[in-house]
N, C-alpha and C positions, 0 to 999 in steps of 0.2 A: 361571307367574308369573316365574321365572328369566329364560325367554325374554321375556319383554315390559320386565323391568327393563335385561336387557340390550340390549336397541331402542334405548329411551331414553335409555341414558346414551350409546349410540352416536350419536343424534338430536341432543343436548344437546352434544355434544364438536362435530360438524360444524358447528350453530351459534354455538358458541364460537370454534371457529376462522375462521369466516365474521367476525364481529364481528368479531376482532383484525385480519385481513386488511381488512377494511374501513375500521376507524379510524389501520392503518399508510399503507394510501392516500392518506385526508386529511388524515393530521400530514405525508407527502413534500411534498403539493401547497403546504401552507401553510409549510413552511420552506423550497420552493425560493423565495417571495416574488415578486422583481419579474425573477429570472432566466430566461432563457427553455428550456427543456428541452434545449434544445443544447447552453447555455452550462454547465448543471450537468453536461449528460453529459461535458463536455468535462474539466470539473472533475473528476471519478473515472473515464474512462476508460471510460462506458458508453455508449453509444448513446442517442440522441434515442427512436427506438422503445423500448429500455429501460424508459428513466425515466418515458416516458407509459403501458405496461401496470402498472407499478408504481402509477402514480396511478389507475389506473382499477382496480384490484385482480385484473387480470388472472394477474400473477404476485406474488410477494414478492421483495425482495434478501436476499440471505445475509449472516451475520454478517458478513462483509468489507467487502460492499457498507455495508452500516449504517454500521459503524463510518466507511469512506469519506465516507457522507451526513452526517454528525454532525460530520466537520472542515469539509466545503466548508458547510454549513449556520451551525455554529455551533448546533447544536443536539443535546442529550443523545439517546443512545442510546436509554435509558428512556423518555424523553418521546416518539420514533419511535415506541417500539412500545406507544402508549397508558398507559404503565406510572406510579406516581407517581413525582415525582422532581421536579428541578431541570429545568427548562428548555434555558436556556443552559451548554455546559461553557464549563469556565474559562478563561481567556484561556491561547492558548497562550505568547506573551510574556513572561510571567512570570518573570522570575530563579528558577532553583529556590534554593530557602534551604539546602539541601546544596552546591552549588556552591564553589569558592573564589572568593574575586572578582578579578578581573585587576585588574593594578598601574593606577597611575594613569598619564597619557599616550598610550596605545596606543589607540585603535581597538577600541570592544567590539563583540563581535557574537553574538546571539543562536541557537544549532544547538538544532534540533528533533531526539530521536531518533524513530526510528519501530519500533514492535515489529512481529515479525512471526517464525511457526515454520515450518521448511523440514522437511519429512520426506525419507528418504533413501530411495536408488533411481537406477533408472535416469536415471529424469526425477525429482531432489529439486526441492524446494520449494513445496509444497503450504500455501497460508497460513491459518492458526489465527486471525491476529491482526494487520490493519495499522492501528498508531492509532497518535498520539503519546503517548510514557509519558515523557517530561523535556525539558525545555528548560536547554540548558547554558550559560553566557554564559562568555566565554573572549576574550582580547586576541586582534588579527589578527593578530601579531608570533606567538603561540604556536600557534594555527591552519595556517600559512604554513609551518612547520616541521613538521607530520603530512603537509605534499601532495608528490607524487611530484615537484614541480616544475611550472612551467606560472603562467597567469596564474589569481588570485584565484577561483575558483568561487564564481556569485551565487546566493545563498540555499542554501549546501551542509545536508544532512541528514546521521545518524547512523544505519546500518544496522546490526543484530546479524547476523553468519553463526552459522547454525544446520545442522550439518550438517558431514559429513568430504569432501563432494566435492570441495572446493577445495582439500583440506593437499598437499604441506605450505605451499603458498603463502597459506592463512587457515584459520587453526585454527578449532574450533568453539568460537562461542560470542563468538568476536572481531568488534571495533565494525568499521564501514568509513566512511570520509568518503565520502558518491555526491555528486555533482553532475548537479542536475534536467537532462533532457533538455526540449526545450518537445514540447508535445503534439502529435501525429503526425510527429513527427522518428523516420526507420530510419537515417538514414545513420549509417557508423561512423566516430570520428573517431581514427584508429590502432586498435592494438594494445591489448589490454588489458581489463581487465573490466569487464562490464557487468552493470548490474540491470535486468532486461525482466520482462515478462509476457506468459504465454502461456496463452492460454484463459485457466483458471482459477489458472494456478500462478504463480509469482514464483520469479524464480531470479538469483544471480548466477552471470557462465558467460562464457568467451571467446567473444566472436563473430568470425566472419570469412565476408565474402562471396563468395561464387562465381559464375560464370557461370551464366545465365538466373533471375536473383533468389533465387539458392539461396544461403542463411544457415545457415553449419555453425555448430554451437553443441558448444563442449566444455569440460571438467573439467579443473582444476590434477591433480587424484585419477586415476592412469593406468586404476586398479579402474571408474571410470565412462567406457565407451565415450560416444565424441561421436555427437552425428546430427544432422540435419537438414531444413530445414521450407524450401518453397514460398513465397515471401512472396506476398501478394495474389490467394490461392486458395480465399477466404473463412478463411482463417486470422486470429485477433483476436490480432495481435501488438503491441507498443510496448515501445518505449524509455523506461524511466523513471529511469534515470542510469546515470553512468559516474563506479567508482571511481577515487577521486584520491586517495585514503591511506586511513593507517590512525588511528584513535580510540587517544590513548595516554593518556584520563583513562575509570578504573574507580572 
């Protein structure tokens, strides 16, 4: 009797997770809309293959992915995975009501942060978590005076470093202003740090290119040895910005 109860709840779970798997397929399908699967891969960094075993329930996306699908979507996390809830999340636009608000005359502009946790290691940054958690509204006048110099960066974001690889040139736990790269841009524009992903991890890390498309990658932290990767050896590399300051509102 033990053994047959246990069958069934074995039975009963793999149809469960069939089900969920199946109605995550057709909430993807129906919140990419009128986008065509290229254009959403394009939009999180995933591949066109991708996004179509996802919709046919081939595979699932990971927490990452989700949360990825729910900003290009406009669509709750919950609601992806069948679950109740709101539909739509909230507009990211939004003034946070915590905010100060910039003087009057200046140029306001709206900085999304993005959360995200970096595990430590050889190769830190292993991501827990990429979603937006604030939107910060802030004069360009006072903006302009966090960047290293350089012209305006268009639509700049707010990164947390999580992690001691980069001290003492970024403490852990400190904001970073990145400025978006466009989508499949390697090239490096100077000196200085970048935010990339690699495989599955997200890191920010010195890049520098070398001869026969070899991209050393190394640490502010002398404790984390540098290495380096191959570009275009079926490696899923990108570029998804380059720091230009630092966040000096906590």
């Amino acid at each position: 009797m033990h053994t047959d109860l246990t069958d069934t709840k074995d039975q009963l779970q793999v149809i469960l997770v069939q089900n969920l798997a199946s109605i995550m397929a057709s909430r993807i399908r129906e919140a990419r809309g009128n986008l065509s699967r290229s254009d959403l891969g394009k939009r999180i960094n995933r591949s066109e293959k991708t996004i179509q075993r996802w919709e046919v329930g081939d595979t699932s996306p990971t927490v990452d992915d989700l949360g990825a699908l729910a900003i290009a979507t406009n669509k709750s996390v919950s609601w992806l995975l069948g679950l109740p809830g709101s539909v739509d999340i909230a507009p990211l636009d939004a003034p946070d009501q915590n905010q100060p608000v910039p003087p009057p005359g200046g140029k306001q502009l709206h900085i999304v942060e993005i959360d995200a946790a970096a595990g430590a290691g050889s190769v830190s940054g292993l991501v827990v978590n990429e979603r937006p958690v604030a939107t910060y509204v802030i004069d360009q006048a006072e903006l302009e005076e966090m960047l290293d110099g350089g012209p305006m960066p268009k639509d700049p974001f707010v990164w947390r470093m999580i992690g001691e690889s980069n001290e003492p040139e970024f403490r852990d736990g400190e904001r970073l202003i990145v400025e978006p790269y466009p989508t499949g841009e390697t090239r490096i524009k100077g000196s200085g740090f970048y935010l990339f992903r690699l495989e599955d991890l997200i890191e920010v890390k010195q890049l520098e290119r070398m001869p026969g498309r070899i991209l050393r990658i190394s640490s502010r932290n002398p404790q984390y040895a540098p290495y380096e990767i191959k570009l275009g050896e079926g490696v899923d590399f990108a570029i998804l910005g380059r720091v230009r300051g630092r966040w000096k509102r906590y």
